[in-house]
MIFI-407153 format. One line per 10 residues: their letters; for each residue z, y, x of N, C-alpha, C. Coordinates in steps of 0.05 Angstrom, whole numbers, plus 32768, in hexadecimal, padded with zeros to 4 digits. Layout:
a	Z Y X Z Y X Z Y X  ...
END
This chain:
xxxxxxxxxx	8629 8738 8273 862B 8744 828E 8647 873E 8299  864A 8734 82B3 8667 8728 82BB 8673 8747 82BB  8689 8747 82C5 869C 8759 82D0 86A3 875B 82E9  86A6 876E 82F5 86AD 8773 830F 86D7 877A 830C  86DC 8769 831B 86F3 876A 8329 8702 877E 8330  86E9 878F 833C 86F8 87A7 835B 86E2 87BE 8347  86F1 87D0 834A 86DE 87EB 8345 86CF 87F4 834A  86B9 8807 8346 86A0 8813 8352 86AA 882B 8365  86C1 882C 835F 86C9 8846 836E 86D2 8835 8390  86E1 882A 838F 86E6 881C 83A8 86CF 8809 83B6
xxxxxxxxxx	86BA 87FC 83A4 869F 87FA 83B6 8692 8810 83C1  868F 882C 83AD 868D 8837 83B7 868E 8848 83D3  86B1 884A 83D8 86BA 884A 83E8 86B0 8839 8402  86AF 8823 8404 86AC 8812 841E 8687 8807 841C  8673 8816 840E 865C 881B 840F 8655 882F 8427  866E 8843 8423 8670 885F 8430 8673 8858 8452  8688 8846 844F 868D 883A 8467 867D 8830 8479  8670 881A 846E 866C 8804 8476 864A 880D 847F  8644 8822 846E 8629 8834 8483 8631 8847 8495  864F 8852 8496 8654 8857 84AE 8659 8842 84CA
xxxxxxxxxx	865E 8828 84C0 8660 8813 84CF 863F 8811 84DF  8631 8809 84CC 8614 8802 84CB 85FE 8816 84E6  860E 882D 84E7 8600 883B 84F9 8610 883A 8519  8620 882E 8520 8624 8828 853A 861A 8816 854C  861C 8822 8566 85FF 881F 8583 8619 880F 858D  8608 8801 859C 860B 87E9 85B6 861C 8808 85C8  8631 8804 85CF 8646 880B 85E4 862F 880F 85FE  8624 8828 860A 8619 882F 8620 8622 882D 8637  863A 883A 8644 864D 8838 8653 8666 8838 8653  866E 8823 864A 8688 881E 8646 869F 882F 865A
xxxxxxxxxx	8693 882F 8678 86AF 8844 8685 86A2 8861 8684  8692 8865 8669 8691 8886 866D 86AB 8891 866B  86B4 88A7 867A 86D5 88C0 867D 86C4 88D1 8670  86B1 88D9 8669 86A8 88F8 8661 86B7 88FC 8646  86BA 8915 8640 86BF 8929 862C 86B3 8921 8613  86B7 8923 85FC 86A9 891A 85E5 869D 892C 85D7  86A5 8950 85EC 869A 8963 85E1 8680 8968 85F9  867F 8965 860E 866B 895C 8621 865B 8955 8619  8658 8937 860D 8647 8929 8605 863D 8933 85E0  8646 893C 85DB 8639 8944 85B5 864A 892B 85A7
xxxxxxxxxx	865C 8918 85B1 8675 8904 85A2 865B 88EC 859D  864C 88F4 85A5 863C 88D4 85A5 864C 88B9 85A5  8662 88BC 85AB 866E 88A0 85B6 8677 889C 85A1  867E 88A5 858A 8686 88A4 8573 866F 888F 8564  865D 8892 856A 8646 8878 8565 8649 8858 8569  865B 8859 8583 8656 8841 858E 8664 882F 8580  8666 8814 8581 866E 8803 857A 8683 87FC 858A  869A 87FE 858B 86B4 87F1 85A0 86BE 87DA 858E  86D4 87CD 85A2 86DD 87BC 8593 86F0 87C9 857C  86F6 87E6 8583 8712 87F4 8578 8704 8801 856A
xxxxxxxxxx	86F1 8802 8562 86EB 8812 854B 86F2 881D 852E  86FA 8833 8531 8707 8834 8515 86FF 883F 84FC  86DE 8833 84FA 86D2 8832 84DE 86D7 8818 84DE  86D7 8805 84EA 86DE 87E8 84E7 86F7 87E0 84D4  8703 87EC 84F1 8728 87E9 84E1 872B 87F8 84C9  8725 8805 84C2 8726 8814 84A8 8715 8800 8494  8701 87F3 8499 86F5 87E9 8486 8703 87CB 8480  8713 87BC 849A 8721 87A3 8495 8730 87B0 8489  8743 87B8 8491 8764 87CC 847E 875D 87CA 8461  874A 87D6 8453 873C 87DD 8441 873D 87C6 842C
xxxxxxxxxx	8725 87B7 8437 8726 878D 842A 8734 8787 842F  874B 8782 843F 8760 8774 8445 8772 877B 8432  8773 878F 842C 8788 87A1 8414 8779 8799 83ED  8767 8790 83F6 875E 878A 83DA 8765 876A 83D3  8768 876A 83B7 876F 8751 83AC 875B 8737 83B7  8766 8720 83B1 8755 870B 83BB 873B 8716 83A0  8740 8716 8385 8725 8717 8376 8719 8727 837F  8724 8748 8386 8713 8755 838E 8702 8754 83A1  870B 8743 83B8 8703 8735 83D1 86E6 871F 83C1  86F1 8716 83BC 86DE 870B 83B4 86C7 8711 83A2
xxxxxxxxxx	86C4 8722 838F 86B5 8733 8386 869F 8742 8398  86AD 874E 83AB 869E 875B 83C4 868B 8748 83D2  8698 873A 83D8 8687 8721 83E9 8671 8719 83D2  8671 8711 83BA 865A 8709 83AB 864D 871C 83A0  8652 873D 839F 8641 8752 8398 862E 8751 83AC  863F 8758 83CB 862A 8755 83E7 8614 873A 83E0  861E 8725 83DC 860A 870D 83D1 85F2 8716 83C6  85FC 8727 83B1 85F5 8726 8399 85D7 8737 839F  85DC 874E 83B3 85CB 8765 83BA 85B8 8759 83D1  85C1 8740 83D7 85B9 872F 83F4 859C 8728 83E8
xxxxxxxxxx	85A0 8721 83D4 858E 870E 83C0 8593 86F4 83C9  85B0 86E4 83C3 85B3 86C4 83C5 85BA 86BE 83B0  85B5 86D1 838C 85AB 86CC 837B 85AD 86E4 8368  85A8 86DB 8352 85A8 86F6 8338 85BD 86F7 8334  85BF 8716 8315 85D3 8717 8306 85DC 86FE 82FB  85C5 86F6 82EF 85CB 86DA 82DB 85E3 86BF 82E5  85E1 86BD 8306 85E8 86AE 830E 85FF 86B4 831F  860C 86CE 831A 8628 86D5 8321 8644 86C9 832D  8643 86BC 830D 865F 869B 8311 8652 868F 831A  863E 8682 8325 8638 8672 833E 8641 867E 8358
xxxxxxxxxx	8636 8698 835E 8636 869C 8373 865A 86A9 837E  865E 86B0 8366 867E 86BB 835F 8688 869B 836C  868A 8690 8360 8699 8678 836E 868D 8661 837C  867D 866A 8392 866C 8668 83AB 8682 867C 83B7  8686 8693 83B0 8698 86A8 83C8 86B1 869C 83C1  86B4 8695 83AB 86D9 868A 83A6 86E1 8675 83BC  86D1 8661 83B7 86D7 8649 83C8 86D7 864B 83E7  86C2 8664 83F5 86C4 866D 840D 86DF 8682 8414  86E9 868E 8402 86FF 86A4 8404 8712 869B 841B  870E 86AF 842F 872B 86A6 843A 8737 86C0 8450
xxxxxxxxxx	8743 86C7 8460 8754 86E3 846A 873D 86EA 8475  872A 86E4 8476 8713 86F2 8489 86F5 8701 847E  8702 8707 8462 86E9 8719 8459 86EA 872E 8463  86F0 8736 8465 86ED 875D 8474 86DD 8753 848D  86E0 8744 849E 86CE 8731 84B3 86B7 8727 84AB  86BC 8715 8498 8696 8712 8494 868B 872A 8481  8699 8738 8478 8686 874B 846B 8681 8765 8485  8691 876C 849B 8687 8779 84AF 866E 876C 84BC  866C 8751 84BD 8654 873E 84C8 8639 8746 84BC  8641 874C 84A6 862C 8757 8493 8612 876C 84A1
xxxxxxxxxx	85FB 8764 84A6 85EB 8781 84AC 85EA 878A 8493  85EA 87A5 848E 85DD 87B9 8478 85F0 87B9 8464  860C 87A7 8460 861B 87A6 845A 8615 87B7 8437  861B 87D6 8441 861A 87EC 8425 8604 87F0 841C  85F1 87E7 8428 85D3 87E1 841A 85DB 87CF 8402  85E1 87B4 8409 85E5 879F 83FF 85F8 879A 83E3  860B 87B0 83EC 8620 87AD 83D6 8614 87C1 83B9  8607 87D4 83C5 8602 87EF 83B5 85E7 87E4 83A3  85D9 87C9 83B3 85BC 87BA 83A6 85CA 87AE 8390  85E6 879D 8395 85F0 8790 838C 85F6 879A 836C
xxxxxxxxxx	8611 87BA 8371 8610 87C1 8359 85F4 87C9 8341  85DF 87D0 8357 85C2 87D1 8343 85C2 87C0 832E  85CD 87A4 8339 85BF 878D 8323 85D4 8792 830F  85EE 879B 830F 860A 87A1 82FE 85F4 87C3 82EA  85E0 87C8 82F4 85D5 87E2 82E9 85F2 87FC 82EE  85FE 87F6 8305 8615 8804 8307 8615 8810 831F  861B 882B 8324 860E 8837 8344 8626 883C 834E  862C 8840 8364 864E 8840 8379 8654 885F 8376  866D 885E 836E 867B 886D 8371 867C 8885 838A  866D 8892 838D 8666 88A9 83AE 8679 88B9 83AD
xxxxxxx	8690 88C7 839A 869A 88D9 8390 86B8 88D6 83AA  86C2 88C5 83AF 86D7 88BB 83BE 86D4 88B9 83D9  86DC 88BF 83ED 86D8 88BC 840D 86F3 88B1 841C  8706 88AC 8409 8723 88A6 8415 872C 8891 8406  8732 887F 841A 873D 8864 840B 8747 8866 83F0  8749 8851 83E2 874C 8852 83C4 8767 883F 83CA  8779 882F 83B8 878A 8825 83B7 8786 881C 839F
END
């Protein structure tokens, strides 16, 4: 069984995220002025460019090692189904050779993202870390 790089606790972590990502709406009216207590904070849904489950989630990968970076990207693979456990170091260095400042970007590109990662650790027979809600280091 390979080894993982990055912890279960910090996938964890950006599993947490990254389905908070996963549930934001198309921007309705962009010049709404109303109150956010008016409205029930709905706007907290939307998708802006400034979003800051986003930014929290680049900050996050960006702060992690290139292996760990890369680990992430071939777990999401991994849960994608663009192959098995068995075939790991393939796909491990399929993400190596792609690595570059913009994982936290293609893995936000990601639909279902913490679906994907959390399928991923299944095949590790290893379940994410839920216990944590605040960045890890």
């Amino acid at each position: 069984m390979p080894e993982l790089s990055i912890s279960t606790e910090k996938i964890g972590f950006l599993i947490a995220k990254a389905r908070e990502f996963d549930v934001k709406e198309a921007v309705v009216d962009p010049d709404d002025g109303s109150n956010g207590t008016d409205d029930w904070m709905v706007e907290v849904l939307e998708d802006t460019p400034n979003d800051p489950v986003a930014r929290e989630i680049s900050g996050f990968v960006n702060a992690l090692s290139d292996d760990e970076q890369i680990d992430l990207v071939t777990l999401m693979r991994l849960g994608r189904g663009d192959g098995t456990i068995e075939e790991w170091n393939d796909l491990r260095a399929e993400a190596a050779r792609g690595h570059n400042k913009r994982t936290a970007l293609y893995l936000l590109g990601e639909p279902l993202l913490g679906d994907l990662l959390e399928e991923g650790l299944e095949e590790f027979g290893l379940p994410p870390d839920r216990e944590r809600i605040t960045p890890v280091s």
